[in-house]
C-alpha positions as CSV (number, residue, x, y, z in Angstrom):
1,X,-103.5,48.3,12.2
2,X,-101.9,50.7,9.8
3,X,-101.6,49.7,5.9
4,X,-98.1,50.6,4.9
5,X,-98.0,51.2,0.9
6,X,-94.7,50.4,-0.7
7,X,-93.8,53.5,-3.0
8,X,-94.5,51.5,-6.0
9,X,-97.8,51.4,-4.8
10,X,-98.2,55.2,-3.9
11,X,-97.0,55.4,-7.5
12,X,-99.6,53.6,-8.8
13,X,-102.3,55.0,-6.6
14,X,-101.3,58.4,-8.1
15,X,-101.2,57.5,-11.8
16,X,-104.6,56.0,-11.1
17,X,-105.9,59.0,-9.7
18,X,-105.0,61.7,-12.0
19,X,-106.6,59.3,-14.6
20,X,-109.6,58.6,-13.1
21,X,-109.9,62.6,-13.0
22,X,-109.0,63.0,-16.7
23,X,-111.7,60.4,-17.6
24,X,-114.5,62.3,-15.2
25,X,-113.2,65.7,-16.6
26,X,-113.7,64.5,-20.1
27,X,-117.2,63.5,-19.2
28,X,-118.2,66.9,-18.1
29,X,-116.9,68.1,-21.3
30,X,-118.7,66.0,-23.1
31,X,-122.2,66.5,-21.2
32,X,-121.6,70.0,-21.8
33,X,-120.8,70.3,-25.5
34,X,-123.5,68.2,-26.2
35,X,-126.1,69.9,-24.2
36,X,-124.5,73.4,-25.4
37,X,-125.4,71.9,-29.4
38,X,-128.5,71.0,-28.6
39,X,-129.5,73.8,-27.3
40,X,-128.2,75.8,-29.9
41,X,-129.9,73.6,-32.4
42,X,-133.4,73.9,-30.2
43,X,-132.8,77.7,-30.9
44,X,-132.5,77.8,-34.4
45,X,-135.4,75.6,-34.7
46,X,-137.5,78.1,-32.5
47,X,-136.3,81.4,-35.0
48,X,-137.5,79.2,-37.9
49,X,-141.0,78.8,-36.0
50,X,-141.3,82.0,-34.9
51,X,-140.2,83.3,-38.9
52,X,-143.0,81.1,-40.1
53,X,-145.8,81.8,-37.8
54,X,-145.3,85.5,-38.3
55,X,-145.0,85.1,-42.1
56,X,-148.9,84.0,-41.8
57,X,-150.7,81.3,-43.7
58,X,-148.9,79.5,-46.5
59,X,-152.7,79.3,-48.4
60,X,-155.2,81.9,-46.3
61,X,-158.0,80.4,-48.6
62,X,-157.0,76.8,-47.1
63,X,-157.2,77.8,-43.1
64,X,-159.5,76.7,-40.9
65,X,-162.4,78.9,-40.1
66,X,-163.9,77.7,-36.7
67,X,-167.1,79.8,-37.5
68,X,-168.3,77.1,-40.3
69,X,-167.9,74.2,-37.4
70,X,-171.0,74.1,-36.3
């Protein structure tokens, strides 16, 4: 038993397809633009660690000495 669609309905099929593959392309746009930001962001935040470790102590008189911890 073959389904015979009326072209209306071929029409329809087709409309609904090419939106169903905008939606879904917009989705993968989204996914990556926000995983590209927060990646970016997860970066920047890294540089500021790394600046600040390297910069040493913000009080050497204030660090902990494991020496005196016994």
């Amino acid at each position: 038993m073959v389904i015979q669609l009326t072209p209306a309905e071929v029409a329809a099929r087709s409309r609904r397809n090419v939106w169903i593959g905008l939606a879904l392309a917009a989705f993968v746009v989204l996914l990556f633009s926000t995983t590209f930001l927060r990646m970016q962001a997860n970066q920047k935040a890294e540089q500021a660690k790394a600046a600040a470790l390297a910069a040493g102590p913000m009080h050497p008189e204030k660090t902990y000495d494991s020496t005196l911890a016994r």
